[in-house]
Structure formats: structure tokens, C-alpha cells
C-alpha positions as CSV (number, residue, x, y, z in Angstrom):
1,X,85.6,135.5,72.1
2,X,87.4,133.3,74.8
3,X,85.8,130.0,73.3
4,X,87.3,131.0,69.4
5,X,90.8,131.3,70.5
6,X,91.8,127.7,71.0
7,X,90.3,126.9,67.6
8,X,92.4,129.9,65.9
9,X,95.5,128.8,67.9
10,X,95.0,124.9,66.7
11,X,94.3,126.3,63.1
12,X,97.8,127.9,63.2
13,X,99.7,125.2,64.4
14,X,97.6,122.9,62.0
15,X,99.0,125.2,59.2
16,X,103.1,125.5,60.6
17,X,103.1,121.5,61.5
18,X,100.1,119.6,60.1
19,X,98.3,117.3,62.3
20,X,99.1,114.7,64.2
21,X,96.3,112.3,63.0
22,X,98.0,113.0,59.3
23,X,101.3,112.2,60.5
24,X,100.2,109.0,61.9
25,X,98.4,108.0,58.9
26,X,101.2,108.2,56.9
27,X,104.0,106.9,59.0
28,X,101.0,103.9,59.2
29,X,100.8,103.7,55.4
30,X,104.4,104.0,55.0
31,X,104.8,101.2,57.5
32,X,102.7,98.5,55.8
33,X,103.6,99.6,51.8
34,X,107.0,98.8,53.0
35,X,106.2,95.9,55.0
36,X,104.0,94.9,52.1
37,X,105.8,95.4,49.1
38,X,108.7,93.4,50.9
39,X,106.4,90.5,51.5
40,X,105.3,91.2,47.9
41,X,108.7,90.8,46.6
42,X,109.5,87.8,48.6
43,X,106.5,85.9,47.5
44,X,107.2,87.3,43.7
45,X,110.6,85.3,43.9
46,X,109.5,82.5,45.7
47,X,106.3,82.0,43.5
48,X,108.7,80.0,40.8
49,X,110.2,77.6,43.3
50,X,106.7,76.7,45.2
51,X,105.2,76.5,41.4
52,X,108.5,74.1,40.2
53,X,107.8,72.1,44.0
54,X,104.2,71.9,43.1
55,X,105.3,70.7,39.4
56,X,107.5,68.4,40.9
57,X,105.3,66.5,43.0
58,X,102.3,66.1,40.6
59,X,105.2,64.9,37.9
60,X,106.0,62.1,41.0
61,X,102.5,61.3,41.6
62,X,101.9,60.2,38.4
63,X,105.7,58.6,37.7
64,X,104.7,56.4,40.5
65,X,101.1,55.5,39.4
66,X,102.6,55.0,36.3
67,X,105.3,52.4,37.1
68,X,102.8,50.2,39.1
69,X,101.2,49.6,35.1
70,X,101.8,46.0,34.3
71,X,103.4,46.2,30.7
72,X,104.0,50.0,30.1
73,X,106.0,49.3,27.6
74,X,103.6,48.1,25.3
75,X,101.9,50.7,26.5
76,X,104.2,53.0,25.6
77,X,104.8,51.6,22.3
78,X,101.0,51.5,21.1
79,X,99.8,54.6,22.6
80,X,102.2,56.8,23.8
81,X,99.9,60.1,23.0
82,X,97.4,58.7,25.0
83,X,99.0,58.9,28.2
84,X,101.5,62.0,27.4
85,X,98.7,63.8,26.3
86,X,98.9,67.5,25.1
87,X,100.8,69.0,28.0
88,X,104.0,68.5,26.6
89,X,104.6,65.4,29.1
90,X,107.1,63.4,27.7
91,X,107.5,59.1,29.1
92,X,110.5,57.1,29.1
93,X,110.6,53.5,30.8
94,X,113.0,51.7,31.9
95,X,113.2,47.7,31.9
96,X,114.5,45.4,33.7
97,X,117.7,44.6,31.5
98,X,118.1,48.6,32.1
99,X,117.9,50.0,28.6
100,X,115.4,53.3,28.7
101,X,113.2,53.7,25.9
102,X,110.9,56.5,25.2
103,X,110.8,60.1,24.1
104,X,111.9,61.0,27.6
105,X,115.0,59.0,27.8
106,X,117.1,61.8,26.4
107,X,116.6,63.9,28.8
108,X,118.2,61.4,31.1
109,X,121.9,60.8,32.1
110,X,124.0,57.5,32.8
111,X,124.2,58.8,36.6
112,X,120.4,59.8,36.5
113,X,119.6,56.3,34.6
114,X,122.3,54.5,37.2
115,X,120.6,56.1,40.5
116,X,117.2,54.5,39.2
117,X,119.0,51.0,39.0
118,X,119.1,51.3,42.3
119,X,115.6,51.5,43.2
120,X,115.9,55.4,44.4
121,X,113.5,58.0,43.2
122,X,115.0,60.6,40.5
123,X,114.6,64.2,40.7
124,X,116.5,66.4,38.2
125,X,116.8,69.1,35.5
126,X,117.7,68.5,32.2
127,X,117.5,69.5,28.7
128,X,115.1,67.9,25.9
129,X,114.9,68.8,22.3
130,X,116.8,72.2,23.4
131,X,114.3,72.8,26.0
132,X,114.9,72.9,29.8
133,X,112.5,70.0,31.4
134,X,111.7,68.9,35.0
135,X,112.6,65.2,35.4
136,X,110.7,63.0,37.9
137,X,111.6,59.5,37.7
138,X,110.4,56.3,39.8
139,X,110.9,52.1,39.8
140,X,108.6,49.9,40.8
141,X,109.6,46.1,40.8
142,X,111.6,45.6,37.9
143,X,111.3,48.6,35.8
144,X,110.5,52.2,35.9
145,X,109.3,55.5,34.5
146,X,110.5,58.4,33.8
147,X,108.3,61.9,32.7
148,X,109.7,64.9,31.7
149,X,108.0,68.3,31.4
150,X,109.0,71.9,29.7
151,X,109.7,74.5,32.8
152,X,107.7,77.0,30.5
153,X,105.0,74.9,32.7
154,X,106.7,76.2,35.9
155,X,106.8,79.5,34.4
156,X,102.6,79.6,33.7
157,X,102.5,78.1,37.2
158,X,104.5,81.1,39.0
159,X,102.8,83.3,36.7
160,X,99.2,82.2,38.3
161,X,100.5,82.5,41.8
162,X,101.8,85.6,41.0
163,X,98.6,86.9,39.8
164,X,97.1,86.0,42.7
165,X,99.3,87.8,45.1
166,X,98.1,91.2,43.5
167,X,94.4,91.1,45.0
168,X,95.6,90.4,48.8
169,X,98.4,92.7,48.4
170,X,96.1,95.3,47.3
171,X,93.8,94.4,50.0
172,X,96.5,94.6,52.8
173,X,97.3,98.0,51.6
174,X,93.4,99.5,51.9
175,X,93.6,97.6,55.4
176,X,96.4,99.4,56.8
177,X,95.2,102.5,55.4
178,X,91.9,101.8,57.5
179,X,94.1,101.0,60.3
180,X,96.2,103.9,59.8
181,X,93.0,106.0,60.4
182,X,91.7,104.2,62.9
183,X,94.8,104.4,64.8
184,X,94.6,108.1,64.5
185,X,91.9,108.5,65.5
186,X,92.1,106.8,68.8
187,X,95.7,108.5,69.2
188,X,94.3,112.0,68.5
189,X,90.9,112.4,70.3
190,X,91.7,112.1,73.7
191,X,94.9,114.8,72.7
192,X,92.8,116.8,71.0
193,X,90.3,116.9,73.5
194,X,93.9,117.8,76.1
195,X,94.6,120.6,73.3
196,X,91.0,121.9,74.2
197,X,91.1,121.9,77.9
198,X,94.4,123.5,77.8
199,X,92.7,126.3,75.4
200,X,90.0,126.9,78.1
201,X,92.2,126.9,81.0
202,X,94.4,129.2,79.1
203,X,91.3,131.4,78.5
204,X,90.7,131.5,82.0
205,X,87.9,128.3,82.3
206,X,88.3,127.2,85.3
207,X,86.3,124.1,87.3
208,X,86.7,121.6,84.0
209,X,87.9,119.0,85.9
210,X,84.8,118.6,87.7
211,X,82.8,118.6,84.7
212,X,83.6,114.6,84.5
213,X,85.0,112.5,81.6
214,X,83.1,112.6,78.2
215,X,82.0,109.0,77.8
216,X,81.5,109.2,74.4
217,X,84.8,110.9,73.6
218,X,86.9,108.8,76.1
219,X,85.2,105.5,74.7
220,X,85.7,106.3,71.1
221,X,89.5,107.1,72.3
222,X,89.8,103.3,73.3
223,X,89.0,102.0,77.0
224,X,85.8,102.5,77.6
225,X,84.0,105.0,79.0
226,X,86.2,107.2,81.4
227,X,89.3,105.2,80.7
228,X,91.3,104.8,77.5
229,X,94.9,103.9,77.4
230,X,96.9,104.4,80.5
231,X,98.7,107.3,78.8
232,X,95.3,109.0,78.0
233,X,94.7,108.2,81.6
234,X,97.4,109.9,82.5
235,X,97.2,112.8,80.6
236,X,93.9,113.3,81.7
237,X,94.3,113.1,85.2
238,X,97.7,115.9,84.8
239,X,95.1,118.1,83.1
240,X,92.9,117.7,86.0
241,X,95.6,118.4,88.6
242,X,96.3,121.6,86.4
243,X,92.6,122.3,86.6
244,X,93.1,122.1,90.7
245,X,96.1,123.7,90.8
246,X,95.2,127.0,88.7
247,X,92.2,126.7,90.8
248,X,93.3,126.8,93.9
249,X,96.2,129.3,92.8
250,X,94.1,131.7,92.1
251,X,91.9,131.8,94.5
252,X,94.7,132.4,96.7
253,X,95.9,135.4,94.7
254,X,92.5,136.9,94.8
255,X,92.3,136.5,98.9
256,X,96.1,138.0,98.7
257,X,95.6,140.7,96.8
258,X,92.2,141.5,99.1
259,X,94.6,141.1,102.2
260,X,97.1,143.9,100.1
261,X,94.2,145.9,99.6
262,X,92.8,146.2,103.2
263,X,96.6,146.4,104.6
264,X,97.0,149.2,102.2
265,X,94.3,151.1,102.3
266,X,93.7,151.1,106.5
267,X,97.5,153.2,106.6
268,X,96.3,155.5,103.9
269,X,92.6,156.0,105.4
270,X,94.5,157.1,108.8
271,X,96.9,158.9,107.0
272,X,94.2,160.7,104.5
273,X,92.1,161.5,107.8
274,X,94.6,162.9,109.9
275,X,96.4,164.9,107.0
276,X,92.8,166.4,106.0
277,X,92.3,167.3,110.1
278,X,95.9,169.5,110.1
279,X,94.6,170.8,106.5
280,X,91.3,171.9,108.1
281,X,93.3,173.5,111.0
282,X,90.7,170.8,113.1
283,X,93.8,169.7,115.3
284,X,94.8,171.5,118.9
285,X,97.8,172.9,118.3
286,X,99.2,170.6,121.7
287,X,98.0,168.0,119.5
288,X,99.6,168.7,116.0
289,X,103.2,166.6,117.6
290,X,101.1,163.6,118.4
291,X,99.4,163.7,114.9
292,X,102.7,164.1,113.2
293,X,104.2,160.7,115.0
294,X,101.0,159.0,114.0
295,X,101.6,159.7,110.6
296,X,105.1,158.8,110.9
297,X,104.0,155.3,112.1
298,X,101.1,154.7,109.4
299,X,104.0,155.4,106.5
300,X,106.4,153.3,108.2
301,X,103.7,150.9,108.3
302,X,103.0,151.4,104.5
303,X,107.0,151.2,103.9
304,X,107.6,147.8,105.8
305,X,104.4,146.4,104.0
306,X,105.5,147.7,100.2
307,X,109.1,146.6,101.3
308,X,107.7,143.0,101.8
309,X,106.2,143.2,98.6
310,X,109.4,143.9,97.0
311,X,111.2,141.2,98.6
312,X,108.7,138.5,97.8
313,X,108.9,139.7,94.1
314,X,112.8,139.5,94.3
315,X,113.0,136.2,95.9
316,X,110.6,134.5,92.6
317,X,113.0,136.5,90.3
318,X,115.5,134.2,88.5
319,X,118.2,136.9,88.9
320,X,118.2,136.3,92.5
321,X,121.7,136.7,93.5
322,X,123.3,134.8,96.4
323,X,126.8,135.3,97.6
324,X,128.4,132.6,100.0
325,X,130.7,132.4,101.3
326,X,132.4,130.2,104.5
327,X,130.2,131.5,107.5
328,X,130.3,131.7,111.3
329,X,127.0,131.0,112.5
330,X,127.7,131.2,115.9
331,X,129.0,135.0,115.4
332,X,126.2,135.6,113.5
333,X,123.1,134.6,115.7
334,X,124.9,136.0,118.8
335,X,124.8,139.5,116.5
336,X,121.0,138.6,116.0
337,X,120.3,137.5,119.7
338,X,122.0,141.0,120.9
339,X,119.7,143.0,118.9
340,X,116.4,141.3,119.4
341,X,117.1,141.2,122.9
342,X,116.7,144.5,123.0
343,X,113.3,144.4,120.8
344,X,111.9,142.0,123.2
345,X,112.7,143.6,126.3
346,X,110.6,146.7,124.9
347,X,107.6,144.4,124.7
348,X,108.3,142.5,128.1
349,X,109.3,139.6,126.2
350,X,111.8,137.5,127.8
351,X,114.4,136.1,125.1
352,X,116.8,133.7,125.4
353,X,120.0,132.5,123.0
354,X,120.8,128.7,123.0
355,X,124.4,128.4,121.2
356,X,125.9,124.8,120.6
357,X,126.6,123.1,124.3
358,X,130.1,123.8,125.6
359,X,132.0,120.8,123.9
360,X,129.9,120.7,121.0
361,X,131.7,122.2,117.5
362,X,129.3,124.5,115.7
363,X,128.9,122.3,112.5
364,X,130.7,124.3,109.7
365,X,128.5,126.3,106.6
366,X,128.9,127.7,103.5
367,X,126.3,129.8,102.7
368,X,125.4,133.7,102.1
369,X,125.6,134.7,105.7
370,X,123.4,137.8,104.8
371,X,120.8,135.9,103.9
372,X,120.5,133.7,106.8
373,X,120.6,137.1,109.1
374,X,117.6,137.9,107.4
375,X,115.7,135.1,107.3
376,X,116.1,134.7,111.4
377,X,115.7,138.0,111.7
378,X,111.9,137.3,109.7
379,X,111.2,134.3,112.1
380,X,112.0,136.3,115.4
381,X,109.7,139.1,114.0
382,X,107.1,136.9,113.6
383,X,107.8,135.2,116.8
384,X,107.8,138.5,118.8
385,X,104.4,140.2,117.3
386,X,102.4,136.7,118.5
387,X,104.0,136.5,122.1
388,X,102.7,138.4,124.8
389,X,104.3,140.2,127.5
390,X,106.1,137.3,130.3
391,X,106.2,134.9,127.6
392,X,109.9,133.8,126.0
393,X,111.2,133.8,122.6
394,X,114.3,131.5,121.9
395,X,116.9,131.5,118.9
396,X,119.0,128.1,119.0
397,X,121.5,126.4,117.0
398,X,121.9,122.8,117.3
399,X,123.4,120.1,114.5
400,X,120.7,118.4,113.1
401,X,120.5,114.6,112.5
402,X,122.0,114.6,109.2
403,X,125.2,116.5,110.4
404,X,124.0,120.1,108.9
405,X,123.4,123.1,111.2
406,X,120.0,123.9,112.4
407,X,118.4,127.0,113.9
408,X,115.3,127.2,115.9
409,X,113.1,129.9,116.4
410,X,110.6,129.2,119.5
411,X,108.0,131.0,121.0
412,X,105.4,131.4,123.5
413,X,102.7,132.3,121.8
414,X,99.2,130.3,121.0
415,X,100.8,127.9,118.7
416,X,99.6,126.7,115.7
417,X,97.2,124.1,114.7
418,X,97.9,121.2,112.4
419,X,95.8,123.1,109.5
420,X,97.3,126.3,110.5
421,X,101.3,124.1,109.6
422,X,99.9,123.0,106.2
423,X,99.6,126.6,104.9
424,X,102.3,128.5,107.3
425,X,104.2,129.8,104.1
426,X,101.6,130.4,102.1
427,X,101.5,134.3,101.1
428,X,98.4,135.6,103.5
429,X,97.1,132.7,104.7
430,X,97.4,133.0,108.7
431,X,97.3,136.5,108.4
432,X,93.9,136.3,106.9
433,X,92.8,133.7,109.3
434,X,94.0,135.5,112.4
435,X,93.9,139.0,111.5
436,X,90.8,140.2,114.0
437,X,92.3,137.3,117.0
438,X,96.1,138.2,117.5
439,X,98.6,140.7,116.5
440,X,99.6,140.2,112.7
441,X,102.0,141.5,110.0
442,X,101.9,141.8,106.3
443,X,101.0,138.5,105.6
444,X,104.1,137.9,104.0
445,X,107.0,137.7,106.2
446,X,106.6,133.6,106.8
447,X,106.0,133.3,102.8
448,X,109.5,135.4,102.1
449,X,111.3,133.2,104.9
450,X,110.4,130.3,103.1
451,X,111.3,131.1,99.4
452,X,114.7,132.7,101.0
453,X,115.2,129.1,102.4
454,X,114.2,127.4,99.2
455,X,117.0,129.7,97.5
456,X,119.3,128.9,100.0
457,X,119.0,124.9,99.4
458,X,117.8,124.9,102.7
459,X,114.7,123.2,104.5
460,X,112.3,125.7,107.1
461,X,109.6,123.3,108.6
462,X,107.1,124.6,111.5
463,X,105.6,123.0,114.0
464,X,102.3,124.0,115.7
465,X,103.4,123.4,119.8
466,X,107.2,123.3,121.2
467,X,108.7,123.1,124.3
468,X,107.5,127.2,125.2
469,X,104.1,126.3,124.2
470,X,104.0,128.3,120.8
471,X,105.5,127.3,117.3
472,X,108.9,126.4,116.0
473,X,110.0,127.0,112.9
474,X,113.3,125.2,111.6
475,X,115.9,126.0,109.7
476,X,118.4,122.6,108.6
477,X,121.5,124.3,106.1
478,X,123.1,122.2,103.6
479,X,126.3,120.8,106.0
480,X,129.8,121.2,104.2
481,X,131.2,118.2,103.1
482,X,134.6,116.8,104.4
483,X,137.4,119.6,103.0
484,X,134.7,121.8,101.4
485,X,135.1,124.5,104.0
486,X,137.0,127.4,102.4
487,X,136.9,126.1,99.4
């Protein structure tokens, strides 16, 4: 069933928006008619000018040829027909007193007839028994000639290289149309073949990254096998970190929600146990106090743990609200320090408070003051639970480099390795590696610390070994810039 719904999906987007590959035909199509038909229309009104120019110089070629003729004009005289022909070419010489003579000459002007006089070559319009002629005149010694020709010639002309425009027009249209499709085609596989993937991963495929490139697919896409364009590329490889991602995001929900499960079920077990024993009157009465704090413990347990759970949920809620405001960090870390002074002396754990050094202004902050409570107050709880008895915990506040404040949290604990830092504040991670070495939590408390610092616009960084010997976790505010204190 999975496998069907990318194809019903596509089929309904095919219908709402067409396809891509159609698109791109067309807008190809629509390209080259245009591009065509303007090429087309350039050549149509050009055809007469290159057909008069071609006209033109065959009407020169033979003016010339003809005025090298010893005696054209007896020529001319005894058999005119023979060298006009049937054409229509008309002939007109001119002698060397000046005087032109011929069927031609009317077609000539003075200035036209002066300009030969003068040895330069004649090329004109003019008009000849009503009809509009081409006029190509040329001397040679001391005479010349002089051929006219009807432009209905020039017309036939234009008309031939008009007629052959149609077939390559005709042709460039079916190429871009192939072109079009071709285009298409290597535009649209490798996306159709993204659409795909993302239907599988949507359908819960996992893995398809390591499946490989199909070479066949990726080299009809253009690029050769396992390539393409660098866009494809691209695209592919984003699918891919998808594929990871999804992967690896899952597989981390599934260990956290196996972590809830056990963290649930061990208070409920004890509970279950212990509530069945007083139900089955199976308890010493000197005993039934003890049992009742017992139970008290496991649901407090059970409480803190759904209470994380709610937290977490609130902090990746976009209705998160923050208020903040101008805030005394001193003030408030002394208010922290006092109370888990007393938590740590309960366990034998030595805490200390580091304020600024005497001199040294605490660096001002705007922020939600709450907030900030709470997140220490998550960092020294975590801090206390991994450090034995002797051992110190230290909350500090220093400026950082930057200029914005920065609290420390320290402990003497067993540290943490360099893996260990790369998933810190990942839901259940440590908790699940740790949880039959050391004392652990929920799982969850590091994980809320950090989104509360992400929604603060603040940065919480760990580090495995400090100066107690255990880890340190971070915190660097946002510093107020110059007059936005109060504001």
C-alpha cells in the first residue's frame, strides 16, 4: 500500500498543475516559434533586397563584359535580340562623342548619362516603358553600356528565396520541439526520481541513500553515471542527507522512547508491588510508614520524570513565551547558590559560588530572568546527582570574551569523554549510556537546558574535564548593547 501512494499523490498534482516536463516543452516550443517566426520575418523582408543585390551584380557582370566588345554598336544595331535575349534585358551604349543609343537609354538620366562620362560605374532605379527597371551601367575605354532590367525579376527572385525559407523554417520548428523534449527529459528524470524518494521517505523507507545512484537513470539525466548537472547533484546529495537525518532521528526516538518506557515502568512496578503487599495485608504493621514514604518517593519520581516530559514538549512548542526583562544576574545566582548549598551539603557535596572579582562590573542582561533560574538550576542538578560525597560543585559568572555574561557550572564528577560532548544534549543519550555506571536522571534534563538556551538566544557548550576534574557546561547570554539596558 505504502509503494501506491507516491504514485496517487504525483497523479494528483499531475491533474491540479500539469507536469513539469509539459511545461518545459512548451515554454521550449514557445521559445523557438517566436525566435523563429522573427528570424522568418526578417529574412521574408530582407529576401527582396539580397534578390535586387544578387540582380544587381549579375546585371554589372555582364555590363562590364559587355563594354570590353570591340564595336557594340554595330552590334547593337544588327542584333540587338541576340544579346537582350528574352529576359526582358534591355542595352543602351554609349559612344565616345557621348550620345546613348539603344532601347535602354530611356531609362537613363542626364546626371545618370553624365556620371558615366566620367568613367564611374552606374547603379540606379528608373522607369522604362512605365515599368520600374534596375539600371547597371559601365565604360570601358571610350564608350559604355548600359542594361536595364524589369524589378518583376527581383520580385521572382525574392519569391524563390522566399520559398526556400519555408523548409528550414519548418525544420527548425520540429528541431526545437525535439529539443524541447529532450530538455525535459533530462530536467525531469533526476526530479522525478527526487519526487519518488521523497514518497518513500514519506512512507516510512528508510536506508535509500545507501541503495547507491541508479546509473542508468542518473546517465540518461545528463552527466554520466552517478553525476548529472551539479544541481541534480545537489539535489541528490540533500535527499541523501534527508535519508541520514530521518535515519538517525528516528533511531533516536525509538532508544528515547525505550529509555521513557523502562524509567516509567520501574516507579510503577515498585509502586504496583508495594501497593498489592498493603492490599494483601503482607506488610508489618511497624512497616506500613516505611512503605508509605517509599511510595511517596516512586510518584515523586514518576512526577519529576512526566514533569520533564512536559517541559521538553513546551520548550519545541512555537507558543513558547518568554518575558525579559532588565536582569540582575548577580542577585539571581546568589538566590541559586543559597539554595543548592543546602542540596549539596545533604549529599556531602562541597559547593562553592564564584561571583565577578571585586572590581569587576557584572556585565549587564536583558533577558527572562526566570528562565535563566531554571536552566542553572537544571545544570546544578545534573552536576550534583554525578558528584560524589567530598567532591565540589561550582556556579560562576564571569564576562566572556565577546563582552556578554557567562555562567559556569563545574563539577567533580568523572567527566565526560569527547564522544560523550558530541551528544550531551541529545534527549537520552548519556542517560542511556551511563544508566547501570553512575547515578542518572530522566534523560532529559541536559536536552531541556539546551533548547531553553536555544530560546533564550543563548549558547550552552560542555566540556568533558575542568579545573574540578568533572564537566563544565557554559552558558554565554546575549550582552546588552551600549544604552539598551532598560530599554
Amino acid at each position: 500500500m505504502s509503494a501506491a501512494r507516491p504514485g496517487r499523490w504525483t497523479r494528483r498534482w499531475t491533474r491540479r498543475r500539469g507536469t513539469l516536463a509539459r511545461e518545459l516543452v512548451l515554454f521550449a516550443g514557445l521559445v523557438v516559434l517566436v525566435a523563429v517566426l522573427m528570424s522568418g520575418l526578417t529574412a521574408w523582408y530582407t529576401a527582396r533586397g539580397g534578390a535586387e543585390a544578387q540582380e544587381r551584380r549579375q546585371l554589372a557582370r555582364q555590363a562590364t563584359a559587355l563594354s570590353r566588345i570591340p564595336r557594340l554598336s554595330v552590334l547593337l544595331v544588327e542584333g540587338e535580340q541576340l544579346i537582350a535575349g528574352s529576359n526582358g534585358l534591355r542595352l543602351a551604349v554609349l559612344d565616345a562623342s557621348g550620345t546613348l543609343r539603344g532601347p535602354a537609354s530611356a531609362a537613363v538620366t542626364n546626371a545618370q548619362r553624365d556620371r558615366l562620362l566620367t568613367r564611374r560605374p552606374l547603379s540606379a532605379t528608373g522607369t522604362l516603358d512605365g515599368e520600374q527597371v534596375i539600371v547597371e551601367g559601365r565604360t570601358f575605354g571610350a564608350g559604355g553600356v548600359v542594361l536595364a532590367k524589369p524589378m518583376g525579376a527581383v520580385d521572382e527572385a525574392a519569391a524563390r528565396i522566399r520559398r526556400s525559407l519555408v523548409l528550414p523554417l519548418c525544420a527548425g520548428l520540429v528541431a526545437a520541439a525535439c529539443a524541447g523534449l529532450l530538455l525535459a527529459r533530462r530536467i525531469t528524470r533526476p526530479l522525478t526520481r527526487a519526487a519518488e524518494v521523497a514518497g518513500r521517505l514519506a512512507d516510512g523507507h528508510r536506508g535509500i541513500a545507501a541503495e547507491g545512484p541508479d546509473p542508468v537513470r542518473d546517465d540518461e539525466a545528463g552527466g554520466g553515471p552517478g553525476g548529472g548537472p551539479a544541481e541534480v547533484a545537489e539535489l541528490n546529495r540533500a535527499m541523501a542527507v534527508l535519508d541520514r537525518a530521518l535515519l538517525r532521528s528516528e533511531e533516536g526516538r525509538r532508544e528515547f522512547l525505550l529509555s521513557i518506557s523502562h524509567e516509567i515502568r520501574t516507579p510503577l512496578t515498585t509502586m504496583r508491588g508495594y501497593a498489592e503487599a498493603l492490599a494483601d495485608d503482607v506488610i508489618p504493621a511497624d512497616r506500613v510508614a516505611e512503605t508509605g514514604r517509599v511510595l511517596v518517593a516512586e510518584a515523586q519520581r514518576l512526577d519529576r520524570f512526566l514533569s520533564d516530559l512536559l517541559d521538553l514538549a513546551r520548550l519545541e512548542a512555537d507558543d513558547f513565551r518568554l518575558e525579559p526583562a532588565d536582569t540582575d544576574l548577580v542577585a539571581l545566582l546568589e538566590q541559586a547558590a543559597e539554595v543548592w548549598r543546602e542540596q549539596c551539603a545533604r549529599h556531602g557535596v562541597a559547593f562553592r559560588w564564584e561571583p565577578p572579582a571585586a572590581g569587576e562590573a557584572a556585565p549587564p542582561v536583558r533577558t527572562d530572568g526566570f528562565r535563566v533560574r531554571q536552566l542553572a538550576d537544571c545544570l546544578l542538578a545534573n552536576a550534583l546527582r554525578v558528584t560524589p560525597a567530598g567532591r565540589p560543585v561550582v556556579l560562576a559568572l564571569t564576562a566572556a570574551p565577546g563582552g556578554g555574561p557567562r555562567i559556569e557550572v563545574r563539577d567533580g564528577g568523572p567527566g565526560l569523554t569527547d564522544d560523550d560532548v558530541s551528544v550531551a544534549f541529545e534527549r537520552g543519550a548519556l542517560h542511556q549510556r551511563y544508566r547501570a555506571e553512575r547515578p542518572v536522571g530522566s534523560g532529559l534534563g541536559l536536552a531541556i537546558a539546551h533548547r531553553l538556551a536555544t530560546r533564550l538566544a543563548a549558547t550552552l557548550t560542555a566540556t568533558g574535564h575542568g579545573p574540578e576534574g568533572g564537566a563544565v557546561f557554559t552558558l554565554t547570554l546575549p550582552s546588552v548593547p551600549p544604552g539598551g539596558a532598560g530599554g
